[in-house]
Structures are given as C-alpha cells and as structure tokens.
N, C-alpha and C positions, 0 to 999 in steps of 0.2 A: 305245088302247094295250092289249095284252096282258101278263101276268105268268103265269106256272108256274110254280108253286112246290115244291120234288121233297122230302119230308120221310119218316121213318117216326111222324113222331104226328102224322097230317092233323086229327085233332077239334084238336087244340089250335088250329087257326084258326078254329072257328065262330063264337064269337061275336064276334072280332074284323073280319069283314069284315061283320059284319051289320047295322054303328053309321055313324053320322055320316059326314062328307064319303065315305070309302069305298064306305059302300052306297048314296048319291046315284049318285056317277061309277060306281055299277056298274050301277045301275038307268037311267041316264040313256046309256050305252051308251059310254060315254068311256073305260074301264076295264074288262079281261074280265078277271078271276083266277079259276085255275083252280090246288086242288091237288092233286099227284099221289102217290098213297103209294110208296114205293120200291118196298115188298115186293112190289108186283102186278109185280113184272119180275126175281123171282126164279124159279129153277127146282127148286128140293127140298123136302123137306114143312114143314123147318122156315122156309121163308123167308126163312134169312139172308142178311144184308147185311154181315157184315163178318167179320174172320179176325186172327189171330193177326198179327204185323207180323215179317218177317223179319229175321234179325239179335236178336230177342227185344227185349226191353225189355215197359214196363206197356201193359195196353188194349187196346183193339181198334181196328181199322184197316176204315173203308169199300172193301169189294172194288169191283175197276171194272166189272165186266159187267155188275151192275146198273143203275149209275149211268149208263155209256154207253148202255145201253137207254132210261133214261129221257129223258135228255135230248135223243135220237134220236126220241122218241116227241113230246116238246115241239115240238122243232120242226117234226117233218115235211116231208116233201121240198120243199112248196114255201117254207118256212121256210130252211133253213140258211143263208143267204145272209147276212139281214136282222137273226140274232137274237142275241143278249147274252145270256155266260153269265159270274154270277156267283155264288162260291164262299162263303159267310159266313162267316171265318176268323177266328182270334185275330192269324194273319200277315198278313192282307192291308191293305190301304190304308185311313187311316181316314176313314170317311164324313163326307161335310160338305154343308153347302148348297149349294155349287158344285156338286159332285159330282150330285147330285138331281136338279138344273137339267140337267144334260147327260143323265143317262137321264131325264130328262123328254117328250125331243125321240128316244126311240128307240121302234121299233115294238113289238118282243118283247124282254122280259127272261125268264130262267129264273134262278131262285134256289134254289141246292143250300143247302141247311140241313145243315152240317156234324154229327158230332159225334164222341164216342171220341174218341179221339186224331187224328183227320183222316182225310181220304180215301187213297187208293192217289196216288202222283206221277204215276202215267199217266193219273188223268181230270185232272190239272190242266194237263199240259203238250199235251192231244190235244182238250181240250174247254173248259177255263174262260178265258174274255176276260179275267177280273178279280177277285182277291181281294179281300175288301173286310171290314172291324172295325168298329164302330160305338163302339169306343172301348178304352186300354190294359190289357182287364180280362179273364178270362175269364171264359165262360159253359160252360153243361152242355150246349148246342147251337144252333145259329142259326137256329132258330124264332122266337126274343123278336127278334133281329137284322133277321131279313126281313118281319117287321112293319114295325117301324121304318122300317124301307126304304119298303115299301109306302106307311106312312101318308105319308113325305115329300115323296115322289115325285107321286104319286097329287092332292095336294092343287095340285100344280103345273102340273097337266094345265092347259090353254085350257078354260071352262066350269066346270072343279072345285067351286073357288069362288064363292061369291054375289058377291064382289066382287071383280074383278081384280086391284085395285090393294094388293089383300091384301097377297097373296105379294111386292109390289115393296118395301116400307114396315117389315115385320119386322127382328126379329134376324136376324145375318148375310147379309140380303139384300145391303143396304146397305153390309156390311166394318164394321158398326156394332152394337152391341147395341141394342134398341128404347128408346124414352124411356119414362119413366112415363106412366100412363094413369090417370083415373079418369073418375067420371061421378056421377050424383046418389046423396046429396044434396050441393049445395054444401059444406056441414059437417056433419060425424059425428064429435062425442063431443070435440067441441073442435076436430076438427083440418078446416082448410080447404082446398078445391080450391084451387092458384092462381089469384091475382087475373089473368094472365095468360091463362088460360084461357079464362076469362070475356067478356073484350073486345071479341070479335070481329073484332080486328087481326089476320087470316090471318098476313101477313106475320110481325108481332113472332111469333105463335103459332107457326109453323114456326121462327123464329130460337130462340127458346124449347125446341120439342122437338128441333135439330140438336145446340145448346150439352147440353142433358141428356143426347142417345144420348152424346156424346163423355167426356162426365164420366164416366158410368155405364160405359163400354168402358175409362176410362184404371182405373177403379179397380178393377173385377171381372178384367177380361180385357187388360190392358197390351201384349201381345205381337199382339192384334189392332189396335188403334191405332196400331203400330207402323208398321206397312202402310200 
C-alpha cells in the first residue's frame, strides 16, 4: 500500500514514521509513504501557496495550481485510475474504525494536509474522493490528522501486526469498546486480578470479557451499544 502525503511542513513527519508498527510495515515493504512539500510545485521566488479569498473575509486560502500539480505528481499517469484522494478537513466525514478498514483494502492514498482557512473549491470538486475530520474540533492544519490516519490505517494492513487477531478483538472493531485487561502480578497494592481470569475456563473467560466490553460501552459510549 502506498500513502503521499502533500504538506508545507514535511519535517513535521520525521520522527513519526520512524517508530513502531509504521516503520516495521515500512521496512517490511507493506507500506511505501512518501512526503511531498507543496512548495516544490510552485512557480515564483516566494513559493507561495495560497491568496487572499475572494469575496474578502479572514485568512488565507490554498491556490489550486499548486495543489493540482501535486496530486498530478502523486499519482502519476499510470496511477489515476486506482488512487484516493483525501482532503483533512474540519468539514469532512469523521474518521472512524470502519472507515480505516475500507482504505485499508485500497492501493494509493494521497492525503492533502489542509490549512488557512481551506483549499480553493476547485481542488475539491476536480480532485478530492473524500473529506475527512478526525473529530468536532479544529486544528492549525491536517498534519496531526494524517498521522492519525496513517497510524490507523497502516496498523490494518495483512502482516502489520505481530498478531492478526489484534486488530479483530480491539475497541470498535467489534461495535464494542475493549474489556479490561491486566497481567502480572496477580496482586498489586491490594487490588487483585479477577479470580476469573485465572481459571483457565476459556469459555467463562470470554463470557467474562464479552459481559465487560458491553458494560464498559453502556456506560462510557451508550450511543454505541445502541447499534
């Protein structure tokens, strides 16, 4: 699977792809990210990227001719066909595990790391498959966003993981928050493991952590349990 990612502050990814499951599936060939600075696809000495918004109002606005370059550039002619482009936006669709799971299974992503006050309307309505928020909040740009994406995604891949059954068993995999977990020692500072856990009664033990995810989902997240 490939990711490009089109930003103007590429160092702000360095040390995040350089860590854990990421730089596995990168090193392990599962995962190619590649990021692209905007600015190398402008054409005047100051290399900008954005302009005044017409009509007035605050901020600044992403010009499209940069942006169309870039993403032109990502994918490459024997690309267009195959590839996903998404926008990191305060408006778009908010990210979720399901979500992850479906670009999980796609070849190329490109991810436009927004910022100012948003892109021009003509790279959204000629270029973007998908807006997409990573939650009701704003941010200063969708850099921290396309991480996020990244790590989600990425950890989903076939191989990613040391253990398959990972990704099946978590929060929101299941439409469940995860159950609690512990591990040694038995007791710490009074407080004990469940006697449940102990037993070795697979069965009871799964009865056990299905009854916790549901308790733990009615009372944190009630509107998922609802489902």
């Amino acid at each position: 699977m490939r990711f490009d990612i089109i930003t103007i502050f590429p160092e702000i990814f360095t040390g995040a792809l350089d860590h854990g499951i990421v730089r596995r599936a990168r090193e392990s060939g599962l995962a190619e990210i590649r990021v692209v600075n905007l600015r190398d696809f402008t054409h005047d000495r100051h290399r900008s990227v954005d302009d005044r918004p017409y009509g007035g109002g605050e901020g600044m606005v992403f010009t499209p001719e940069p942006l169309f370059s870039a993403v032109e550039h990502c994918r490459g002619p024997e690309r267009t066909a195959g590839s996903l482009v998404i926008l990191l936006s305060p408006q778009g669709k908010t990210w979720s595990q399901e979500t992850a799971l479906e670009i999980s299974r796609v070849q190329h992503v490109v991810l436009i790391c927004g910022r100012y006050e948003g892109v021009d309307q003509r790279v959204t309505d000629a270029l973007v498959d998908s807006e997409v928020s990573i939650g009701d909040y704003v941010l200063t740009g969708g850099e921290i966003p396309a991480m996020v994406i990244l790590d989600s995604v990425v950890r989903l891949i076939p191989g990613a993981l040391g253990n398959s059954d990972s990704a099946l068993n978590e929060s929101y995999s299941t439409g469940l928050l995860d159950y609690p977990q512990y591990t040694r020692p038995a007791v710490f500072r009074g407080m004990p493991v469940p006697e449940v856990l102990l037993s070795g009664d697979h069965a009871r033990i799964a009865r056990w952590r299905k009854e916790k995810a549901l308790e733990r989902t009615l009372r944190r997240r009630p509107e998922m349990a609802s489902k």
